[in-house]
DSSP file (Angstrom, degrees, kcal/mol; ACC not computed):
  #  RESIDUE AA STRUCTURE BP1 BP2  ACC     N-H-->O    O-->H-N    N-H-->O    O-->H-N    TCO  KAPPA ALPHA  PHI   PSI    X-CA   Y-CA   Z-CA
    1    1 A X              0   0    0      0, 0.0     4,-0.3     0, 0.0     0, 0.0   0.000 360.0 360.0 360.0 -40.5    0.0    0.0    0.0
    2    2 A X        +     0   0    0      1,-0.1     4,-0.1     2,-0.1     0, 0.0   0.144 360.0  64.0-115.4  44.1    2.9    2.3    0.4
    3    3 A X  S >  S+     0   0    0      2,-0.1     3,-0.6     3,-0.1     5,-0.2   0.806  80.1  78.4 -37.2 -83.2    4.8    1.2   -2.3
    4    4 A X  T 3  S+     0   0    0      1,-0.2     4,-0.5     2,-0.2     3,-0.4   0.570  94.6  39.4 -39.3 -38.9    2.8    2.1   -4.7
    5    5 A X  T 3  S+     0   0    0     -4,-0.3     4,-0.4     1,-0.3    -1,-0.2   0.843 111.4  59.2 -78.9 -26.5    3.4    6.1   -5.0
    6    6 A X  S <> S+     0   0    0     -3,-0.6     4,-0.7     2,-0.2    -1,-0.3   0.447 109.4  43.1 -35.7 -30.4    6.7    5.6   -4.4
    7    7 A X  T  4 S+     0   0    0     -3,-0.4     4,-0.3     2,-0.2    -2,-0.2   0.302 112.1  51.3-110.5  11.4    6.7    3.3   -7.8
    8    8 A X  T  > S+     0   0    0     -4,-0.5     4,-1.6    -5,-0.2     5,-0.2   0.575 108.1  49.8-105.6 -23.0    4.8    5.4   -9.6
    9    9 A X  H >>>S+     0   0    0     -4,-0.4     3,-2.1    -5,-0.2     5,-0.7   0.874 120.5  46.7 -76.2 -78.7    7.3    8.8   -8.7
   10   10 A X  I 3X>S+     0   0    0     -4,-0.7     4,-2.4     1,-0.3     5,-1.6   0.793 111.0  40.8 -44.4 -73.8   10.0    6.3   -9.8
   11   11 A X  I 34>S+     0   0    0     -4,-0.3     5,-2.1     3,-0.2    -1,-0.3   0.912 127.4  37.8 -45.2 -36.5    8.8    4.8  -13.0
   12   12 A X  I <<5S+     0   0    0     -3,-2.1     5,-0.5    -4,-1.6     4,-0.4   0.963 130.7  29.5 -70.6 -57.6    7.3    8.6  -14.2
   13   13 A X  I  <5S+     0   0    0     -4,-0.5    -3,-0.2    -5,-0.2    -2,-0.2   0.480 134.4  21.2 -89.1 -11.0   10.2   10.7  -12.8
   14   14 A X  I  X<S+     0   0    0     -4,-2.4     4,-1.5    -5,-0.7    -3,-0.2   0.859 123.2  30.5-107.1 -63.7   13.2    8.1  -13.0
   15   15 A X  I  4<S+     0   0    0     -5,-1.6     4,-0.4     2,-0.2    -4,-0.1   0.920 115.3  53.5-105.3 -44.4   13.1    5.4  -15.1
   16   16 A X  T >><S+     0   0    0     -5,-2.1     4,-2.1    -6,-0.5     3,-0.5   0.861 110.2  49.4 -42.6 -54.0   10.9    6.9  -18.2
   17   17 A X  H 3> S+     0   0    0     -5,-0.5     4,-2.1     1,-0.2     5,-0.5   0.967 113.1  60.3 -41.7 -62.0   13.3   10.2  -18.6
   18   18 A X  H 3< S+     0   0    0     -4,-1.5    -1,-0.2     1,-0.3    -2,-0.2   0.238 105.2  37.2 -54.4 -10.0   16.0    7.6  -18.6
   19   19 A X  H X> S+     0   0    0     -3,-0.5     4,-1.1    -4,-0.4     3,-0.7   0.737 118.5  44.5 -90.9 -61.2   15.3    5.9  -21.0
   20   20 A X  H 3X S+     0   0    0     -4,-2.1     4,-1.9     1,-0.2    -2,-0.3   0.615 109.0  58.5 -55.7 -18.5   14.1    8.4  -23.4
   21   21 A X  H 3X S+     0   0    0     -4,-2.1     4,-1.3     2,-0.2    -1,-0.2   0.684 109.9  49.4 -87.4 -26.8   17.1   10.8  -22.6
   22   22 A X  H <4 S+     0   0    0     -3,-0.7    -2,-0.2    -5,-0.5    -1,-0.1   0.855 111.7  47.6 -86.7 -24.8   19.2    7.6  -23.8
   23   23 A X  H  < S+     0   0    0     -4,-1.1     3,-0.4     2,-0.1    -2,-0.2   0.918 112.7  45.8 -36.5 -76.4   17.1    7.2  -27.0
   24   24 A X  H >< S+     0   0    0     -4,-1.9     3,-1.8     1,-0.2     5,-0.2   0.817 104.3  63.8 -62.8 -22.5   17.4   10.7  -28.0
   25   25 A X  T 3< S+     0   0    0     -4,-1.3    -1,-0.2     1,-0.3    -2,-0.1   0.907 107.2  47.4 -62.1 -20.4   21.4   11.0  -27.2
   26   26 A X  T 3  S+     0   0    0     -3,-0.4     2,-0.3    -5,-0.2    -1,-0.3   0.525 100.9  90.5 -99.5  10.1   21.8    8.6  -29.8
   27   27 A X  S <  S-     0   0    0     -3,-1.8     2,-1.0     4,-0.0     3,-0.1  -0.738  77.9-121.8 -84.2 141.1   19.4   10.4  -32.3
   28   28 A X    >   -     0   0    0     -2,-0.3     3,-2.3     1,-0.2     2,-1.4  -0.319  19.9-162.3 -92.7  76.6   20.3   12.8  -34.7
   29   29 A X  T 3  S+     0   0    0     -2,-1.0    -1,-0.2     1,-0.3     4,-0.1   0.313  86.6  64.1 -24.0 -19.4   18.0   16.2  -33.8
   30   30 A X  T 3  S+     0   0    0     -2,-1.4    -1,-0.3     2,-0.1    -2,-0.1   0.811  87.0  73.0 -96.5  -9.6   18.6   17.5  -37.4
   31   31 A X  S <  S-     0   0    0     -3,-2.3     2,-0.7     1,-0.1    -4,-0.0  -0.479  88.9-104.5 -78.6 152.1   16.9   14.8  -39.6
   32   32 A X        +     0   0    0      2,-0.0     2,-0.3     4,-0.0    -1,-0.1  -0.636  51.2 157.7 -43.9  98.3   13.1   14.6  -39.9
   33   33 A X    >   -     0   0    0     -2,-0.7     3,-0.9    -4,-0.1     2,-0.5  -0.977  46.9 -79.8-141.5-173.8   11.7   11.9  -38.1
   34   34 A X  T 3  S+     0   0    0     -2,-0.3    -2,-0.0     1,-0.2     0, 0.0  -0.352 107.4  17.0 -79.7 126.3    8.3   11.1  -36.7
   35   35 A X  T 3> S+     0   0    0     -2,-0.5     4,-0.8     0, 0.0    -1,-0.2   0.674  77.0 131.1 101.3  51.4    7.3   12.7  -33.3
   36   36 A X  H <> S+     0   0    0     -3,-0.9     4,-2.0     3,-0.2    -2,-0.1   0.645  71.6  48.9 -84.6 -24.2    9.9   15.5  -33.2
   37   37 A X  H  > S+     0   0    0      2,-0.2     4,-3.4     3,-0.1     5,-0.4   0.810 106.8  56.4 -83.1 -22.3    7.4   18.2  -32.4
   38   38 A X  H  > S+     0   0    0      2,-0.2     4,-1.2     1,-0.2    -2,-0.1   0.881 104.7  48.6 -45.2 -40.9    6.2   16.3  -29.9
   39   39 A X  H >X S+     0   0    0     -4,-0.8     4,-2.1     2,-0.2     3,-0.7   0.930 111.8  53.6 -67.6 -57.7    9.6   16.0  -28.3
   40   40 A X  H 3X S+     0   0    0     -4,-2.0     4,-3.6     1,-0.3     5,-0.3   0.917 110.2  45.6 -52.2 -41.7    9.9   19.8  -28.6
   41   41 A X  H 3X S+     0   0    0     -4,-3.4     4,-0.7     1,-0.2    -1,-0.3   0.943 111.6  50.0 -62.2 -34.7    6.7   20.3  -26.9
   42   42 A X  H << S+     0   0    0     -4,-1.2     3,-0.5    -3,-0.7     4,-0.5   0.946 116.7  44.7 -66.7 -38.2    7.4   17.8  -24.1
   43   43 A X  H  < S+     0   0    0     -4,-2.1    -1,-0.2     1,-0.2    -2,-0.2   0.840 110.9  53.1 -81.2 -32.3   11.0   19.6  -23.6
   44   44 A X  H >X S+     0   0    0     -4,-3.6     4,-1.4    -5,-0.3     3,-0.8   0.652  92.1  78.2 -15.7 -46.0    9.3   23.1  -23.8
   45   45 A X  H >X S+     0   0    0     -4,-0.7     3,-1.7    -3,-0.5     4,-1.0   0.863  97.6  40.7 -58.0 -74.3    6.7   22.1  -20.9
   46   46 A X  H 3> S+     0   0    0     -4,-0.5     4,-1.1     1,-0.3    -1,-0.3   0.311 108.0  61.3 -61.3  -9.8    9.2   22.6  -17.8
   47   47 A X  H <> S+     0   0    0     -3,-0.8     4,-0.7    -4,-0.2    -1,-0.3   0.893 116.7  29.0 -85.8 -57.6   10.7   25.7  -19.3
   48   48 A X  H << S+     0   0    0     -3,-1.7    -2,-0.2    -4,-1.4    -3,-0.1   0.585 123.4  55.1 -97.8 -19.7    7.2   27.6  -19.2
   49   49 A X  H  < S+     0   0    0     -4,-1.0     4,-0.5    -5,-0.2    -3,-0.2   0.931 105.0  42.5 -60.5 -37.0    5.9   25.6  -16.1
   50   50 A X  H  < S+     0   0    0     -4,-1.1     4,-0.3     1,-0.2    -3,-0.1   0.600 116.1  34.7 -92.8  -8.4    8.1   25.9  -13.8
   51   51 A X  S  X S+     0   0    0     -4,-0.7     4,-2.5     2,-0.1     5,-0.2   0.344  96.4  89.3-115.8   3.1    9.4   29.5  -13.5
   52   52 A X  T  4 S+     0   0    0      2,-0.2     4,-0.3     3,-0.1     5,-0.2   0.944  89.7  49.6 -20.3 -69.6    5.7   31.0  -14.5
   53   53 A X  T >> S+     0   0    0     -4,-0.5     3,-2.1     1,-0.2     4,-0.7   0.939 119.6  35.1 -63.5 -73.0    4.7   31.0  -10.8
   54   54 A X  H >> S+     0   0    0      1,-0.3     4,-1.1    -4,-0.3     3,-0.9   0.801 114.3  51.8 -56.6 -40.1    8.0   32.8   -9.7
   55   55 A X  H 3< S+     0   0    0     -4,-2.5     4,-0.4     1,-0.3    -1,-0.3   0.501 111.7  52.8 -78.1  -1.9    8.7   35.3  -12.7
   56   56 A X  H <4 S+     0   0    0     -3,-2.1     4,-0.4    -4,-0.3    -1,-0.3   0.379 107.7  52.5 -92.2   8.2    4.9   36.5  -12.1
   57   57 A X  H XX S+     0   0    0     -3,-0.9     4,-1.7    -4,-0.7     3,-1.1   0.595 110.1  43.3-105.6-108.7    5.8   36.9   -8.7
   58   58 A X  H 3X S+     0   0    0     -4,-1.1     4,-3.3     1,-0.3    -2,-0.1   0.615 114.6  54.6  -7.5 -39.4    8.8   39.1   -9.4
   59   59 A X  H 3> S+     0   0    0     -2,-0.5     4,-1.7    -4,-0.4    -1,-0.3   0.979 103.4  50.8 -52.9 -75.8    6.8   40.9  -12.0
   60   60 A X  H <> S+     0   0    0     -3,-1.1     4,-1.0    -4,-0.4    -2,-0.2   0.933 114.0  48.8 -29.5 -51.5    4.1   41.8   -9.7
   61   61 A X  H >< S+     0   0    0     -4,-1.7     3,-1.8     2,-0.2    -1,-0.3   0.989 111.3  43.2 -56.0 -65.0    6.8   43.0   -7.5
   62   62 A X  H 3< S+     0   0    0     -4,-3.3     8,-0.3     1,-0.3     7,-0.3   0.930 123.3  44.2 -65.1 -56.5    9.0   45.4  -10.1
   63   63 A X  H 3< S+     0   0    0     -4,-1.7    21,-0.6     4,-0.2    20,-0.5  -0.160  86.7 122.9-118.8  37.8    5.9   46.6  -11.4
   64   64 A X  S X< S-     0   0    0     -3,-1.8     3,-1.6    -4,-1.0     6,-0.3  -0.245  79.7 -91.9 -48.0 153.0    3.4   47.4   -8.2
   65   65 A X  T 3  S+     0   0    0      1,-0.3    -2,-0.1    -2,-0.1    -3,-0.1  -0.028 134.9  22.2 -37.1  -7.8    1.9   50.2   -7.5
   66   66 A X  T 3  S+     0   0    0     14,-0.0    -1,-0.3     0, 0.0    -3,-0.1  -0.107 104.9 142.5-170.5   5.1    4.8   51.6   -5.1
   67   67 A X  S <  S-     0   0    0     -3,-1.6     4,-0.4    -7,-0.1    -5,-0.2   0.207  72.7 -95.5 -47.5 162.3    7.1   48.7   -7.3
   68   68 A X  S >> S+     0   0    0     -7,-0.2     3,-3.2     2,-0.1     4,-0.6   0.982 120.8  59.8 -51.4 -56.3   11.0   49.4   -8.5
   69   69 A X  H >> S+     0   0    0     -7,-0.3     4,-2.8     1,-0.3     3,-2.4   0.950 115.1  35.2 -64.8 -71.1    9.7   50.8  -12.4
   70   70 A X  H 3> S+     0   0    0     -8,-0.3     4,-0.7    -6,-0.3    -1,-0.3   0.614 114.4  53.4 -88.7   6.7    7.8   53.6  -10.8
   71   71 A X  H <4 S+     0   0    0     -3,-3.2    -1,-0.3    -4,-0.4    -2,-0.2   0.372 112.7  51.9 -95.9   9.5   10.3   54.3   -7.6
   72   72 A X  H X< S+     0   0    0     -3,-2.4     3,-1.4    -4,-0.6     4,-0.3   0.723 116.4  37.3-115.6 -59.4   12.7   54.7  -10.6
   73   73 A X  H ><>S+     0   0    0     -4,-2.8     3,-2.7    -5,-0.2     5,-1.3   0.967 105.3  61.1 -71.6 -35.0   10.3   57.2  -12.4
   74   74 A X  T 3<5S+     0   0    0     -4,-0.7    -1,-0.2     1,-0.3    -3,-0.1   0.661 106.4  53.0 -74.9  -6.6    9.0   59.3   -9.5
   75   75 A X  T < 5S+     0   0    0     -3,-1.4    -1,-0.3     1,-0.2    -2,-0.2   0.471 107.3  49.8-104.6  17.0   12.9   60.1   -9.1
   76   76 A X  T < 5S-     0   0    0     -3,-2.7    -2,-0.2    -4,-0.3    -1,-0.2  -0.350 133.1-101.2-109.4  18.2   13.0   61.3  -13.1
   77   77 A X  T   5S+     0   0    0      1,-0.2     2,-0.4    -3,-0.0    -3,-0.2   0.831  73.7 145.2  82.3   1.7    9.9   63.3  -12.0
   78   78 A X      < -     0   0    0     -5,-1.3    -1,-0.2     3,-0.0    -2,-0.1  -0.707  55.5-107.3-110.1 152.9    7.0   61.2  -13.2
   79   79 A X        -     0   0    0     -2,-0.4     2,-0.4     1,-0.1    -1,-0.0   0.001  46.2-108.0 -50.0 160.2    3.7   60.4  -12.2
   80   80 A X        -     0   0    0     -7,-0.1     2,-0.3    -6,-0.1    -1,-0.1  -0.843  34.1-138.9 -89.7 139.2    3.5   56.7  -10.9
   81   81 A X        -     0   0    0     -2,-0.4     2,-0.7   -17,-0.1   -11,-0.1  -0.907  15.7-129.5-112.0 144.8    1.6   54.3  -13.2
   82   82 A X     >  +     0   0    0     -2,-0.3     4,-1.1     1,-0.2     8,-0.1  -0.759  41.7 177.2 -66.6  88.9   -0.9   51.6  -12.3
   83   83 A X  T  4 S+     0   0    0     -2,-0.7    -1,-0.2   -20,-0.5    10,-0.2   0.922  70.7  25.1-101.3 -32.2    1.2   49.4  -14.5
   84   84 A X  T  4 S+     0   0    0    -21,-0.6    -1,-0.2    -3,-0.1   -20,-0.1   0.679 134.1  35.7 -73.6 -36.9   -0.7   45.9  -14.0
   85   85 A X  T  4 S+     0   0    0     -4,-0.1     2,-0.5     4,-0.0    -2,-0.1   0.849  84.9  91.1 -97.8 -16.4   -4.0   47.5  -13.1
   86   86 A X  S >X S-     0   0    0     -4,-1.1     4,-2.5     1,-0.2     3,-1.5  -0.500  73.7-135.6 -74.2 119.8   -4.6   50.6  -15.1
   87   87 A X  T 34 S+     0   0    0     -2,-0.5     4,-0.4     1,-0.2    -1,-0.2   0.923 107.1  61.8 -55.3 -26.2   -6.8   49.2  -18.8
   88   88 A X  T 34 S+     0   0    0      1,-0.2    -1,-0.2     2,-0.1    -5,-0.0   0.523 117.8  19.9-100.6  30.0   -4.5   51.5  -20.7
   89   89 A X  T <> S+     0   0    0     -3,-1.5     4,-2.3    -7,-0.1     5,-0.2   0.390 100.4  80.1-139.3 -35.4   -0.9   49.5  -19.6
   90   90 A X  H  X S+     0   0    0     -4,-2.5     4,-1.1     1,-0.2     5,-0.1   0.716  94.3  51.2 -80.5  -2.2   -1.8   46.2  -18.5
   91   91 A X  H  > S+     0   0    0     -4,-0.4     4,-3.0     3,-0.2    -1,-0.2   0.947 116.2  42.0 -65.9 -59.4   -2.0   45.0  -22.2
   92   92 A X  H  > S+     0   0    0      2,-0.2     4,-3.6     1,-0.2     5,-0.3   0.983 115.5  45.0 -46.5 -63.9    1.1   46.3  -22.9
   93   93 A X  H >X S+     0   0    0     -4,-2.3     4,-1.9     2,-0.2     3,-1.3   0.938 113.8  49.8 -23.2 -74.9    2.9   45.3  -19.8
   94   94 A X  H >X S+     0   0    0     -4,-1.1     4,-1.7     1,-0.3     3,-1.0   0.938 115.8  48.5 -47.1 -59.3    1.5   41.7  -19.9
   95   95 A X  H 3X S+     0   0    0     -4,-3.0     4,-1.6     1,-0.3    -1,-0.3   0.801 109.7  51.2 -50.1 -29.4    2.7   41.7  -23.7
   96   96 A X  H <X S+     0   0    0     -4,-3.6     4,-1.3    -3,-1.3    -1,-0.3   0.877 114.7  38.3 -86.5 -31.8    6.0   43.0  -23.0
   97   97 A X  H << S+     0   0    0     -4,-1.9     4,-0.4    -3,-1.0    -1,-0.2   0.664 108.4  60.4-113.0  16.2    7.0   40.6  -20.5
   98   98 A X  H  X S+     0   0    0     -4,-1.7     4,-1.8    -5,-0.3     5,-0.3   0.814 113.6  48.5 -62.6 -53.9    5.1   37.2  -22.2
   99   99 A X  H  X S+     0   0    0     -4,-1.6     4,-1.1    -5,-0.3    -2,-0.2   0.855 118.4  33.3 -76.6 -27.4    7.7   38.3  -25.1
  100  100 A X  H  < S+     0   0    0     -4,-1.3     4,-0.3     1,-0.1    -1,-0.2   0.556 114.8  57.3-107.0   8.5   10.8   38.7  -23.1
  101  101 A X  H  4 S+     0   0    0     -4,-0.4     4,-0.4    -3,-0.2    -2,-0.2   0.812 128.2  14.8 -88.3 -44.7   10.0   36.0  -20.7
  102  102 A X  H  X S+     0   0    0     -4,-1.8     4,-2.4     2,-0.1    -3,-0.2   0.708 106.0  89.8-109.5 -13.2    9.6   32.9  -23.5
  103  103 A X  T  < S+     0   0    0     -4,-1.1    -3,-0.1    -5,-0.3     4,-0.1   0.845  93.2  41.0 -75.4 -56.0   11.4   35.1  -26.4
  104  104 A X  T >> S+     0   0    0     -4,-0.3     3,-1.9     2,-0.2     4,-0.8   0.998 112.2  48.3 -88.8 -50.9   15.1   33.6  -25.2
  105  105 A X  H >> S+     0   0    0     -4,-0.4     3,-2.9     1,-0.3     4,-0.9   0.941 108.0  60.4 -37.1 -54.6   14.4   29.8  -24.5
  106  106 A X  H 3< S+     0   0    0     -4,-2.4    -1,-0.3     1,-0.3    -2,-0.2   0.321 106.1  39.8 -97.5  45.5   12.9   29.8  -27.4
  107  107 A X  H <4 S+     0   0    0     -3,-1.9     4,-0.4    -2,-0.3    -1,-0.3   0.214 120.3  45.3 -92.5 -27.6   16.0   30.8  -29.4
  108  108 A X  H XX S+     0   0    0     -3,-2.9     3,-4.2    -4,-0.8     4,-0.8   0.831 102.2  56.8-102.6 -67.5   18.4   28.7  -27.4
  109  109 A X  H 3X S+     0   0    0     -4,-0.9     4,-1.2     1,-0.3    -1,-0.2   0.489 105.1  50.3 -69.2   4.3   16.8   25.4  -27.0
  110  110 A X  H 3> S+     0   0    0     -5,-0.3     4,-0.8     2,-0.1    -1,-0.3   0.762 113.0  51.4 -69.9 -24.9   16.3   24.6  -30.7
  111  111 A X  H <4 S+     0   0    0     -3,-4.2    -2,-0.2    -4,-0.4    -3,-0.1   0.845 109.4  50.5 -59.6 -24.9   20.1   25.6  -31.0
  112  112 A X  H >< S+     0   0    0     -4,-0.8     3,-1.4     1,-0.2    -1,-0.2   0.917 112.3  45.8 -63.4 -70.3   20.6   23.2  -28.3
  113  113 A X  H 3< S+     0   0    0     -4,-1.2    -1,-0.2    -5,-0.2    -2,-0.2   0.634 111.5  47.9 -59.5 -15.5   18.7   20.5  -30.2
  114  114 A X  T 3<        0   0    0     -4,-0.8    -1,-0.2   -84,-0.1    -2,-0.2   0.350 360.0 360.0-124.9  24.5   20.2   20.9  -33.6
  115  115 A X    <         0   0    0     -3,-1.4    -3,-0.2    -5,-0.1    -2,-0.1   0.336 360.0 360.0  56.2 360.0   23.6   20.9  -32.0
């Protein structure tokens, strides 16, 4: 009975990677062959799950209401902006840091992959 979750962590988080990571060394990443975007997406996942939660947290931070970006302008003399909350910034914002947040992984890891 308490085995099982313990051989289920093992077989997903152990044994499966470990095998497939021993596959793919021995593959060549620039030829076609079938279920290569899949493998990009699967190698993708952890790259935009796992630091989401913390780089919106940091975000949140620089760019609060009393945040670094608007203790940086109120000592160039400018008004503080609602930069997350205001409707005529938080499209922009959100756009600007969605592009520089996934904009370099996904430059490096295909370079990665096609050696």
């Amino acid at each position: 009975m308490y085995i099982a979750p313990w051989l289920v962590g093992f077989l997903v988080f152990e044994l499966y990677p470990l095998i497939f990571s021993f596959f793919y060394s021995f593959t060549d990443l620039n030829q076609r062959f079938k279920g290569i975007n899949a493998f990009r997406t699967i190698y993708y996942l952890p790259s935009i799950m796992g630091g989401s939660v913390a780089v919106a947290i940091l975000w949140r931070f620089i760019f609060s209401r009393d945040g670094v970006v608007n203790l940086m302008s109120a000592r160039l003399g400018w008004q503080p902006v609602d930069w997350l909350g205001s409707p005529d910034w938080a499209l922009y914002t959100i756009s600007l840091l969605t592009v520089w947040q996934f904009g370099s992984s996904m430059v490096l890891f295909p370079a990665g992959l096609k050696g």
